[in-house]
C-alpha positions as a Markdown table, in Angstrom:
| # | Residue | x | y | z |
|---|---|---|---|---|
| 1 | Unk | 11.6 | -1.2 | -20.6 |
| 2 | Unk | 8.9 | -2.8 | -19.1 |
| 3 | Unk | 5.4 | -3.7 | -21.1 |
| 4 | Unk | 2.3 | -4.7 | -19.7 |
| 5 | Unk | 1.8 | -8.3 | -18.7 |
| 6 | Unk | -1.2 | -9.3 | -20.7 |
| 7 | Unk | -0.3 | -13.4 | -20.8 |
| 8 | Unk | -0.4 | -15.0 | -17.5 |
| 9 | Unk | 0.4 | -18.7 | -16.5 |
| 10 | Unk | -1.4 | -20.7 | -14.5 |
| 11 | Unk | 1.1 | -20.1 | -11.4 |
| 12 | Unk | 0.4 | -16.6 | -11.9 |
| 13 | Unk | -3.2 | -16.7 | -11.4 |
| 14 | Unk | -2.4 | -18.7 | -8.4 |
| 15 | Unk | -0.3 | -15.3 | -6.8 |
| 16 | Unk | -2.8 | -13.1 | -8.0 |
| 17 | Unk | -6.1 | -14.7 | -7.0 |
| 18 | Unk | -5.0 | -17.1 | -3.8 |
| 19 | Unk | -6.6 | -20.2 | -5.4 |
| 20 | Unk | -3.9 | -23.3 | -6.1 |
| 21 | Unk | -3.1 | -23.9 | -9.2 |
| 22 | Unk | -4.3 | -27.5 | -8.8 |
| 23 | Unk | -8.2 | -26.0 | -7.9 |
| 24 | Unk | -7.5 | -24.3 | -10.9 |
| 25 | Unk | -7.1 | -27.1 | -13.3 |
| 26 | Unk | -9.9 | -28.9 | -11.5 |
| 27 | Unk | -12.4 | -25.8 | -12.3 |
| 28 | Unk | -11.3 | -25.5 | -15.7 |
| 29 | Unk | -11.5 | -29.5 | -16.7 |
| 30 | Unk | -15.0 | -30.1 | -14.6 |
| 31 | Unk | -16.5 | -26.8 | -15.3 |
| 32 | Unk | -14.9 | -25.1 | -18.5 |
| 33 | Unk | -15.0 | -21.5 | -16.0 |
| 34 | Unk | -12.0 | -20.4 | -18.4 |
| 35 | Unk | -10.6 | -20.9 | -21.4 |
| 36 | Unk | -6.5 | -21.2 | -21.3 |
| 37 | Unk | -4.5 | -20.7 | -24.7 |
| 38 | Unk | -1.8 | -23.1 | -25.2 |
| 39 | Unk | 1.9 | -22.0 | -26.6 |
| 40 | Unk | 4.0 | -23.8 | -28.6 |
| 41 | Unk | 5.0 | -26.7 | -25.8 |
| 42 | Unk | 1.4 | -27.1 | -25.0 |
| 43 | Unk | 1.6 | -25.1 | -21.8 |
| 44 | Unk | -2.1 | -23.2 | -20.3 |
| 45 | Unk | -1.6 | -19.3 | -20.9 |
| 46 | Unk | -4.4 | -17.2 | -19.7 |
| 47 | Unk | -5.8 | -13.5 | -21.0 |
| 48 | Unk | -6.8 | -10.8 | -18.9 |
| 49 | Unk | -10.4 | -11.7 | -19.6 |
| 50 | Unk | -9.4 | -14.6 | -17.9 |
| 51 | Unk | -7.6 | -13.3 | -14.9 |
| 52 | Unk | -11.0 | -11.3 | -14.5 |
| 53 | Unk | -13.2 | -14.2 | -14.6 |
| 54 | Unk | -11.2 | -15.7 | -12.0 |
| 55 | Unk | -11.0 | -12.9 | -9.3 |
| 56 | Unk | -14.9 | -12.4 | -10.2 |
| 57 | Unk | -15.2 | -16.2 | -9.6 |
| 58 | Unk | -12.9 | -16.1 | -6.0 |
| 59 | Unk | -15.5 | -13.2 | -4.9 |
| 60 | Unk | -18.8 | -14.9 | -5.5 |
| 61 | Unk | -16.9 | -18.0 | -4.0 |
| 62 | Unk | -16.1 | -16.6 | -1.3 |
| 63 | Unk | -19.5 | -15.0 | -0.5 |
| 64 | Unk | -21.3 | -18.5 | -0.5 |
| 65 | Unk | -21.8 | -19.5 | -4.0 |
| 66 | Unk | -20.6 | -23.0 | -5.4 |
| 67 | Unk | -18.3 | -23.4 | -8.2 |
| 68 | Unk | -21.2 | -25.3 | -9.9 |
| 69 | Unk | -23.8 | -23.0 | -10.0 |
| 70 | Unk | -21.2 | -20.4 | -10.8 |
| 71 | Unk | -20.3 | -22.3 | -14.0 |
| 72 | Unk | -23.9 | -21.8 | -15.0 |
| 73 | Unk | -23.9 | -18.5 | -15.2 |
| 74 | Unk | -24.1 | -16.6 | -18.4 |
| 75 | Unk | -21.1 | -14.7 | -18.9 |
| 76 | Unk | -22.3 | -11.0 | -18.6 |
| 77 | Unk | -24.0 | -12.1 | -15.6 |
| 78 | Unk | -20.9 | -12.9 | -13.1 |
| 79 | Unk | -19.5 | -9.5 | -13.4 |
| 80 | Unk | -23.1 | -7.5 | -12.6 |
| 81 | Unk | -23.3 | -10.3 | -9.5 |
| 82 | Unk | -19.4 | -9.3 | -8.0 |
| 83 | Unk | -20.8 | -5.2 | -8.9 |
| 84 | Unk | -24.1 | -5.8 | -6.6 |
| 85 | Unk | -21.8 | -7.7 | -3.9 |
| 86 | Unk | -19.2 | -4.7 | -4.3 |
| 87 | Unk | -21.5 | -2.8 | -3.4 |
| 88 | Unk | -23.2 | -4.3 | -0.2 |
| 89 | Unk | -22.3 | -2.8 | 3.2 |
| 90 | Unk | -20.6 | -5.9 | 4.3 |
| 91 | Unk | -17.6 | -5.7 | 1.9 |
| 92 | Unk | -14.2 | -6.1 | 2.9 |
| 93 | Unk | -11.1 | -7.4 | 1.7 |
| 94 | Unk | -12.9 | -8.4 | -1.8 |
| 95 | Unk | -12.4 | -5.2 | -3.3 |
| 96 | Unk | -9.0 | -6.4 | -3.2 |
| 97 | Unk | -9.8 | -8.0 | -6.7 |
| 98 | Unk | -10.8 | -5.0 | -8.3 |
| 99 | Unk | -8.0 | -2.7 | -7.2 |
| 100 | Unk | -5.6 | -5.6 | -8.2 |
| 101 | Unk | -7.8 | -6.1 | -11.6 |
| 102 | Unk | -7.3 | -2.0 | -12.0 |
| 103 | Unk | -3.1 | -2.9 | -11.7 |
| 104 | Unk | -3.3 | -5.5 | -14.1 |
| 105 | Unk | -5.4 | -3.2 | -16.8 |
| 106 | Unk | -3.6 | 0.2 | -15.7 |
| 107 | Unk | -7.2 | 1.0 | -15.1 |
| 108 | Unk | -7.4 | 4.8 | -13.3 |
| 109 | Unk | -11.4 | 4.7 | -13.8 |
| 110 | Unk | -11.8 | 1.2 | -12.1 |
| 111 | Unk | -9.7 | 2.4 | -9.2 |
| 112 | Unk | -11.1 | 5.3 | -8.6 |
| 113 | Unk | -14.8 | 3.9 | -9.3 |
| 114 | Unk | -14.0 | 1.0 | -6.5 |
| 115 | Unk | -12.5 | 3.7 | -4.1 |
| 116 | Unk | -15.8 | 5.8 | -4.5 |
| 117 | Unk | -17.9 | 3.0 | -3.5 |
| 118 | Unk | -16.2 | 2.6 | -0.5 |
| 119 | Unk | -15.7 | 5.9 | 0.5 |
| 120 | Unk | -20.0 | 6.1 | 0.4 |
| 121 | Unk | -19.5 | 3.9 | 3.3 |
| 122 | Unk | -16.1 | 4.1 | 5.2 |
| 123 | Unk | -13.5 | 7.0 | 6.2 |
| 124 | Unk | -10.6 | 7.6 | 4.1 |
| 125 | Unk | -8.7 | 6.0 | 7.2 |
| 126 | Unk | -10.2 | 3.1 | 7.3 |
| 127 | Unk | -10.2 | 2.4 | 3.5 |
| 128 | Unk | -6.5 | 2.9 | 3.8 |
| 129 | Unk | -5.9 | 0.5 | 6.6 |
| 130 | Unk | -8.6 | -1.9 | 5.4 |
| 131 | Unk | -7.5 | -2.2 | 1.4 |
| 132 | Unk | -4.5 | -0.2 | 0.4 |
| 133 | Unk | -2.2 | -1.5 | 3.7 |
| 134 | Unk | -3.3 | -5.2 | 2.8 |
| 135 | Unk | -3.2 | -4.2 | -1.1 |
| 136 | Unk | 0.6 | -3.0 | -0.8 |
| 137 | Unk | 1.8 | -6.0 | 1.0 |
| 138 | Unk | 0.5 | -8.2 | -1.7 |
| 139 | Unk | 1.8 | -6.1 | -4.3 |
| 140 | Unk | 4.9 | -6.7 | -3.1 |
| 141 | Unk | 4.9 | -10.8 | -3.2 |
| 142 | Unk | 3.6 | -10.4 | -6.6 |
| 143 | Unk | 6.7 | -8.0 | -7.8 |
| 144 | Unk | 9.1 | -10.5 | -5.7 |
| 145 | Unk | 7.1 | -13.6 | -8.1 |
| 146 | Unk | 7.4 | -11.7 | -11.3 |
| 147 | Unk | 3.7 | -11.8 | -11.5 |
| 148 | Unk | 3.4 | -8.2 | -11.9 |
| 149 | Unk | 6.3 | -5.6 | -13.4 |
| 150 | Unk | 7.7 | -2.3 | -11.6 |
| 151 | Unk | 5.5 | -0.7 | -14.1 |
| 152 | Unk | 2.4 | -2.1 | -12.0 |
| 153 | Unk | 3.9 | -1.3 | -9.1 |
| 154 | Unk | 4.4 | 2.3 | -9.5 |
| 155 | Unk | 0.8 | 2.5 | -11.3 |
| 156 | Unk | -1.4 | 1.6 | -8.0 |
| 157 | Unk | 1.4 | 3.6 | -5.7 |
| 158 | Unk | 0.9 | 6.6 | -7.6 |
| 159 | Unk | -3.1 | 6.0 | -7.3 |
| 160 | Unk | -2.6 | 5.3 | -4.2 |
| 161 | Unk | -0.5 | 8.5 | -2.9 |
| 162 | Unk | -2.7 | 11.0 | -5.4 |
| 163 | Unk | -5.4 | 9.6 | -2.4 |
| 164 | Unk | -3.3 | 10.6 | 0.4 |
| 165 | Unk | -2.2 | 13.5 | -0.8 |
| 166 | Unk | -6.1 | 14.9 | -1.8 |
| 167 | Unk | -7.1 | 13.3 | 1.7 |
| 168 | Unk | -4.6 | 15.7 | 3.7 |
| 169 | Unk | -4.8 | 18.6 | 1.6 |
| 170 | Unk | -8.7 | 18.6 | 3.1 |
| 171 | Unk | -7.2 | 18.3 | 6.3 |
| 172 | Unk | -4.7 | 21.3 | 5.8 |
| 173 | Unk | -7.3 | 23.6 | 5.1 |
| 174 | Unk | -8.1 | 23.9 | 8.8 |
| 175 | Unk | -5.1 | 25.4 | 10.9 |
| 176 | Unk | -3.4 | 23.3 | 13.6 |
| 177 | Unk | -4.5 | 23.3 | 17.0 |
| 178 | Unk | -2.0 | 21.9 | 19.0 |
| 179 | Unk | 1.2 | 23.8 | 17.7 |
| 180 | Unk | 3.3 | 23.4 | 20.9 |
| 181 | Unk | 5.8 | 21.1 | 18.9 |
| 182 | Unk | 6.8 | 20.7 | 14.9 |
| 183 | Unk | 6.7 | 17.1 | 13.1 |
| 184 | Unk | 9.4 | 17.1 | 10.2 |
| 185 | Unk | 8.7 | 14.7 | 8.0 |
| 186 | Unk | 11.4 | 13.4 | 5.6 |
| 187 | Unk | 13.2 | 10.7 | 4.3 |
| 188 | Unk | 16.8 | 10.0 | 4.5 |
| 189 | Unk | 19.5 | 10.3 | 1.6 |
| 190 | Unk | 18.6 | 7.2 | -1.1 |
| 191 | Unk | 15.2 | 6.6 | 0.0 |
| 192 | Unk | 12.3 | 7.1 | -1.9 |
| 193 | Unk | 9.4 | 5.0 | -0.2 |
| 194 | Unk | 7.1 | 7.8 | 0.5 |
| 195 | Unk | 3.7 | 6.3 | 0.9 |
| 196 | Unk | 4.5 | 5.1 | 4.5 |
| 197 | Unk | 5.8 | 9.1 | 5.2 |
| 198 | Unk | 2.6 | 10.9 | 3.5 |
| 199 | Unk | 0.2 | 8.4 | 5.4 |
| 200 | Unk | 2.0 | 10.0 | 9.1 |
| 201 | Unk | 1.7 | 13.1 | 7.8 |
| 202 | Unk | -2.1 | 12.2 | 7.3 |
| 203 | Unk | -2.3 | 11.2 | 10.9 |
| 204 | Unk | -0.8 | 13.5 | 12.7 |
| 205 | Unk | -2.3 | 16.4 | 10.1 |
| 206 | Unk | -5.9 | 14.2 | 11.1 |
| 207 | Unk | -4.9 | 14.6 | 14.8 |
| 208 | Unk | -4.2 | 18.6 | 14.8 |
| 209 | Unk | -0.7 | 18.9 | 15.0 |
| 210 | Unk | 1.7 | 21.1 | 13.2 |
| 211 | Unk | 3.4 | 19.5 | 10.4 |
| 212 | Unk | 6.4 | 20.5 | 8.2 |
| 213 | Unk | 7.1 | 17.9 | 4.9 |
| 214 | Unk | 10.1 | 18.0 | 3.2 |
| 215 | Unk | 9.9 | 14.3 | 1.2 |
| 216 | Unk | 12.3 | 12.3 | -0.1 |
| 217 | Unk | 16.0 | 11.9 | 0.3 |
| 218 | Unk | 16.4 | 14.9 | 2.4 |
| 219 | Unk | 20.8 | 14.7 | 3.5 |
| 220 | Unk | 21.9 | 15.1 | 6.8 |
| 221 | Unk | 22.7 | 19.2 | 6.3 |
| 222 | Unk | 19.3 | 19.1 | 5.0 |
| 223 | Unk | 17.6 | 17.5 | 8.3 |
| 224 | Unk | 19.9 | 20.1 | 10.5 |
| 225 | Unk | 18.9 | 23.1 | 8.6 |
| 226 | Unk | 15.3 | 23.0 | 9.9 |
| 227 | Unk | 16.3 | 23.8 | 13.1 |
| 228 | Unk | 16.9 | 27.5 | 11.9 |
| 229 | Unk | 13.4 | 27.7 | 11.8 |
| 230 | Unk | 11.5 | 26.1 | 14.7 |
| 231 | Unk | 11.8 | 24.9 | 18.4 |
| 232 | Unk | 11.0 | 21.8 | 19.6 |
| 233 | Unk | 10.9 | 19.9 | 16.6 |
| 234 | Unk | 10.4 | 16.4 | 16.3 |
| 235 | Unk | 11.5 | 14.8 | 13.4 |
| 236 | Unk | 10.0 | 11.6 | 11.5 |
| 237 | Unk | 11.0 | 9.6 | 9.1 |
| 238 | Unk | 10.1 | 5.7 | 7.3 |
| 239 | Unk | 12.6 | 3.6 | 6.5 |
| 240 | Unk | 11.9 | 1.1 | 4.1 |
| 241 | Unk | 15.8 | 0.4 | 2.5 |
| 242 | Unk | 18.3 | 3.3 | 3.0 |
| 243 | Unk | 19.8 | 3.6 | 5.0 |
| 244 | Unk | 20.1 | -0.1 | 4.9 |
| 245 | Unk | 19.9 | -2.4 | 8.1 |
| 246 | Unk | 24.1 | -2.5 | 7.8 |
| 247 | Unk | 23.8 | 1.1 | 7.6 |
| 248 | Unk | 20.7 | 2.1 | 10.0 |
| 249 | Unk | 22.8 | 2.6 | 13.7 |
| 250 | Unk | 25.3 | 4.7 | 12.3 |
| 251 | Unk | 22.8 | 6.6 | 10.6 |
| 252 | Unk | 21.0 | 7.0 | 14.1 |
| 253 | Unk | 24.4 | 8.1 | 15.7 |
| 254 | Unk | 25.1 | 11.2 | 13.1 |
| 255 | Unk | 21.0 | 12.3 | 13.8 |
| 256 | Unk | 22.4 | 12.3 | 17.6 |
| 257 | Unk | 25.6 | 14.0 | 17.3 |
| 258 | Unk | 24.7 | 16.8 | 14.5 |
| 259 | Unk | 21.0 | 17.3 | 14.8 |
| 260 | Unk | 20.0 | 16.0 | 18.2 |
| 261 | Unk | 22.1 | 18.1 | 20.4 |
| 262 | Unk | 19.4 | 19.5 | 23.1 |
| 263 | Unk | 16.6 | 18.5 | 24.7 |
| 264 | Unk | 13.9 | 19.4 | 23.1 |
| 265 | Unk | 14.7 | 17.7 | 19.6 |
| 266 | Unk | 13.3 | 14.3 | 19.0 |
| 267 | Unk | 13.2 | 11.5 | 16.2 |
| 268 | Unk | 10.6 | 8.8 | 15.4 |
| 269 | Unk | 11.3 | 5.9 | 13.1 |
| 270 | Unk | 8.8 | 4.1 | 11.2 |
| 271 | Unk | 9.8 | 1.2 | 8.9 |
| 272 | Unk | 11.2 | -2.2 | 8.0 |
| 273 | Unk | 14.4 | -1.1 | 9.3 |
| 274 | Unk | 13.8 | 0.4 | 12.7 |
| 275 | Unk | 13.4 | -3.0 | 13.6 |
| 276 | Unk | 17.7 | -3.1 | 13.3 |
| 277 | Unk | 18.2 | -0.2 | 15.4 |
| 278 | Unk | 20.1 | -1.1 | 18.5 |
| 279 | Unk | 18.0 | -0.8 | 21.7 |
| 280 | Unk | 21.1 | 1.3 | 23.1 |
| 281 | Unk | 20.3 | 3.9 | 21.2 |
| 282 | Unk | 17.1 | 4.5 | 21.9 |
| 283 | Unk | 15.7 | 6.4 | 24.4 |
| 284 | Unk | 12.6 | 9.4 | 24.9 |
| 285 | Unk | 14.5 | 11.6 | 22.4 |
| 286 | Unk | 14.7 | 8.3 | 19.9 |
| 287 | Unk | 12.0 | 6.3 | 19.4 |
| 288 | Unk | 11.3 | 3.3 | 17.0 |
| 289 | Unk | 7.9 | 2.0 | 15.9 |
| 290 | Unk | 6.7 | -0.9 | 14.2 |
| 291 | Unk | 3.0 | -0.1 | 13.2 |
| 292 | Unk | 1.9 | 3.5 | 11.8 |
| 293 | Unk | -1.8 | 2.7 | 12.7 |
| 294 | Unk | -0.7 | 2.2 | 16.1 |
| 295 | Unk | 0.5 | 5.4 | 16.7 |
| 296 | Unk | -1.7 | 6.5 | 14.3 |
| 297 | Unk | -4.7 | 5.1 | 17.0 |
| 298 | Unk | -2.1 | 6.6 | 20.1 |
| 299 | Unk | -2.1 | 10.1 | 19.0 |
């Protein structure tokens, strides 16, 4: 079982805050900005009071203010500076350090506090492309590091999809409008990376089209037994690892030969492993794409 990571080294707080370790050390020994434990072989371990410090530090930093008047500070002050610069119209990218902060801590209320604050100011779209896209890449080199456990993962995913989900529920409420055509959206047999899957069905949901969701590791019978039900159907799914790249064209053949079989049934394929589709195989009725926003921004 997995517990929460609550000692970190110093390589660690290099992954999670983008600073090099050996800025780190220089920080520490000139200024004293944290205050590493030591184990048993004399090696710097850091708290999560630290880790906070730090990504409060790499915000004020990176808004203009020098590591030496930083170290000034007084302690209660930093964080109350980061929440007024949180705050500000201009933010970015640096409520990165919260969200990731809200990971570390399995802190719902600091999520959700930072999301408010941006949603005052941007759409849910733009939050998502802006933060979570960039959040969920980094997420991943810190799982492939060891920096952070599944645990974590699986904490800021579920945030994250509880987000989509309320975003296109608000959405649904209003009927279609262009109904000439049915998205399915699923994901094949084994797969389970939904948030890629819920964000299309945000987008086209966003862009007035009719849209059936069946989720996760839907089998093949499953896909075909849709077609009972509606006409011109075009179905969508996100590959992230099944099937896997080995696996992906002859996954595309069977979608041709049992559920493609007229002409006006079509599949989209989103994810890492459209890229290993053979360009043989596609064609109008089977299309491949590499960026959601961009058909996202085509629709």
């Amino acid at each position: 079982m997995n517990s929460p990571k609550n000692v970190f080294t110093i390589k660690d707080l290099e992954n999670l805050s983008g600073i090099k370790a050996h800025t780190i050390r220089i920080w520490e020994k000139r200024y004293s900005v944290l205050q590493p434990m030591r184990t048993d072989t004399n090696i710097r371990v850091y708290d999560v009071h630290n880790l906070q410090k730090l990504l409060n530090i790499c915000t004020l930093h990176s808004f203009g203010y020098k590591i030496s008047a930083i170290a000034k500070l007084p302690e209660d002050k930093i964080p109350a500076m980061v929440r007024g610069i949180l705050s500000n119209k201009t933010l970015d990218s640096h409520v990165l350090n919260n969200f990731k902060l809200a990971m570390m801590n399995f802190d719902q209320q600091l999520f959700l506090s930072t999301y408010n604050s941006l949603l005052s100011e941007k759409s849910f779209r733009d939050i998502f492309y802006g933060c979570f896209i960039p959040l969920l890449e980094e997420i991943g080199e810190l799982w492939q590091t060891d920096t952070i456990t599944p645990a974590h993962e699986h904490f800021i995913s579920s945030l994250v999809k509880q987000k989509i989900a309320s975003n296109t529920e608000k959405l649904q409420l209003q009927p279609p409008v262009k109904t000439d055509r049915v998205f399915v959206l699923y994901l094949p047999e084994g797969e389970i990376h939904e948030i890629g899957l819920m964000l299309l069905n945000y987008e086209l949901t966003l862009n007035g089209f009719k849209t059936i969701y069946i989720g996760e590791s839907v089998p093949l019978p499953g896909v075909k037994d849709v077609k009972n039900y509606f006409d011109n159907i075009t179905y969508v799914t996100y590959i992230t690892v099944e099937p896997s790249p080995s696996d992906i064209n002859r996954y595309i053949e069977s979608m041709k030969r049992e559920v493609l079989t007229d002409n006006h049934t079509n599949l989209y394929v989103f994810g890492r492993c459209a890229a290993h589709i053979r360009p043989e195989l596609l064609s109008n009725a089977i299309q491949a794409f590499a960026s959601v926003k961009e058909f996202g921004d085509s629709l």
